[in-house]
C-alpha positions as CSV (number, residue, x, y, z in Angstrom):
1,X,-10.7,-25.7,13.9
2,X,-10.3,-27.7,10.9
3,X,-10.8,-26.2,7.4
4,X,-13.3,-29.0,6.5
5,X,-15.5,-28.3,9.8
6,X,-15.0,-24.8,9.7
7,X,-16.6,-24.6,6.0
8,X,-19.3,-26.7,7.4
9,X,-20.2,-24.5,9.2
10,X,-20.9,-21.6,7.2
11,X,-24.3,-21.1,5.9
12,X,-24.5,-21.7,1.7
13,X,-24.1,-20.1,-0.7
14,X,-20.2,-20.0,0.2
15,X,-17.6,-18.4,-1.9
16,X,-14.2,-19.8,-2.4
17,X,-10.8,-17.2,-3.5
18,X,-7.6,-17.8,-3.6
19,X,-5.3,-15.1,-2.3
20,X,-1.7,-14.2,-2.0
21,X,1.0,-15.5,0.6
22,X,-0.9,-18.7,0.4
23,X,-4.3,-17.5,1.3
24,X,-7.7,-19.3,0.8
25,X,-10.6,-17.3,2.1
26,X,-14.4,-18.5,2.3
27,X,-17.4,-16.0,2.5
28,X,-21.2,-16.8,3.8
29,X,-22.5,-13.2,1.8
30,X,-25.6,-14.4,4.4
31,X,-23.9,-14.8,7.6
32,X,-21.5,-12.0,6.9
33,X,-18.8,-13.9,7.9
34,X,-15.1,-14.8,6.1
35,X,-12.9,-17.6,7.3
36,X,-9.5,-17.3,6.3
37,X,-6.8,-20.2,5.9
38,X,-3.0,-20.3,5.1
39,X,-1.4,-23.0,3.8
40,X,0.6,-24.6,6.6
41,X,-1.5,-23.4,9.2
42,X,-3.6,-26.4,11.0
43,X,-6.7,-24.6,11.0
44,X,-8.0,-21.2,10.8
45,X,-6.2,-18.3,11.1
46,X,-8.6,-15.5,11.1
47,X,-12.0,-15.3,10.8
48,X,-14.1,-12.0,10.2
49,X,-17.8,-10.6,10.4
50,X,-19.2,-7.5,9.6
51,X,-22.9,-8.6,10.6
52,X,-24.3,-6.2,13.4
53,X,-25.9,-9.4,15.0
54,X,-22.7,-11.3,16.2
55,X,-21.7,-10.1,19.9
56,X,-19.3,-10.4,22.1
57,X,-20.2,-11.0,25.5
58,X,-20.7,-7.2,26.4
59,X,-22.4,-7.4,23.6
60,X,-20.3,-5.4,21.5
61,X,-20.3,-6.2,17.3
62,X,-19.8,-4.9,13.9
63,X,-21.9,-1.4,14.4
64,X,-21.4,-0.8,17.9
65,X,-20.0,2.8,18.9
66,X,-16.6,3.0,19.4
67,X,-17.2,4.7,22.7
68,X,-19.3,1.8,23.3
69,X,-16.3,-0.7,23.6
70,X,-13.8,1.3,25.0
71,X,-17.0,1.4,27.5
72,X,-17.2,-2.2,27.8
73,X,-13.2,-3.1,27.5
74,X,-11.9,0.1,28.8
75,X,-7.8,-0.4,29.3
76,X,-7.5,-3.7,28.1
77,X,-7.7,-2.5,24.4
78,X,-4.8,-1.8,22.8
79,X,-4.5,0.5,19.5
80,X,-3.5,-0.6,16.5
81,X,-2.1,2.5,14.8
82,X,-1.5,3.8,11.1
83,X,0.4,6.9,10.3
84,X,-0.2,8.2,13.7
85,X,-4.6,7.2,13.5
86,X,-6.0,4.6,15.5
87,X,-7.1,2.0,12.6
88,X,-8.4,-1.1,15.1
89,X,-8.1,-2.3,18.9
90,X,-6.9,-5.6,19.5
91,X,-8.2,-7.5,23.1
92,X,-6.4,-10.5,23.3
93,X,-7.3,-12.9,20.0
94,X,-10.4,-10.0,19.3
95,X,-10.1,-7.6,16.5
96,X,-12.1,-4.5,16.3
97,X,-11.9,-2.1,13.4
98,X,-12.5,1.6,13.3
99,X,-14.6,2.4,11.0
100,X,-16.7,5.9,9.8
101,X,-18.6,8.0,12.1
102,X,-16.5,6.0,14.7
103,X,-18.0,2.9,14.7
104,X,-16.6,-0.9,14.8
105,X,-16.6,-1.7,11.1
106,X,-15.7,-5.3,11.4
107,X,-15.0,-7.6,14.6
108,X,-12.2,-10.6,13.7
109,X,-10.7,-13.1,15.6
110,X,-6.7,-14.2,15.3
111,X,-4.0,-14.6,17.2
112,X,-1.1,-13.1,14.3
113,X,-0.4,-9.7,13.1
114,X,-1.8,-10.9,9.2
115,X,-5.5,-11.1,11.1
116,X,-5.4,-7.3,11.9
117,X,-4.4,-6.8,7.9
118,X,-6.7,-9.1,7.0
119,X,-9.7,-7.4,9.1
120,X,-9.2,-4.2,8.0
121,X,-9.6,-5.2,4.6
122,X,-12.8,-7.3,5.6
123,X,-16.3,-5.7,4.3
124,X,-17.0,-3.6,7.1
125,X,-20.6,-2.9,8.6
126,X,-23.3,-0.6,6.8
């Protein structure tokens, strides 16, 4: 999607930063959600959200147990380790984080390895 129709989208207030490696990241602190850019990249490259509310289709979402999803998705997650801990599960362009008291801390969506850096370092759900 488009950086201009993506943007759009989000609900206002919206805040702009610029980050490293060509970054430009946009945050709706209401909708909980971050879309992320790169310059040279046609569209978005990763977008986050940490709000319990947004589901995927088994309705898993920011919050949800981690025995929950493996529930839902079973073998089709794969880890994403660091030093030797499970850190997120990726399902195809799907990114779920582990956070405390094993739950998801933030669901993002990307198809590169810089989405899984960039959702675990994504405000996670409280």
């Amino acid at each position: 999607m488009p950086q201009a129709r993506a943007v759009a989208l989000l609900t206002k207030p919206v805040r702009f930063d610029r980050l490293e490696e060509g970054y430009q990241r946009y945050v709706s602190g209401k909708q909980k959600v971050e879309a992320y850019f790169q310059k040279g990249a046609p569209g978005v490259v990763a977008l986050t959200t940490w709000n319990r509310q947004l589901k995927t289709d088994k309705q898993i979402g920011p919050c949800s147990t981690i025995a929950a999803l493996k529930r839902a998705y079973g073998g089709k997650l794969k880890p994403y380790l660091q030093a030797k801990r499970i850190v997120a599960y990726r399902l195809g362009n799907l990114i779920f984080t582990v956070a405390p008291r094993q739950k998801v801390g933030v669901v993002g969506l990307g198809r590169s390895a810089g989405a899984v850096y960039i959702a675990l370092n994504a405000p996670a759900c409280t």
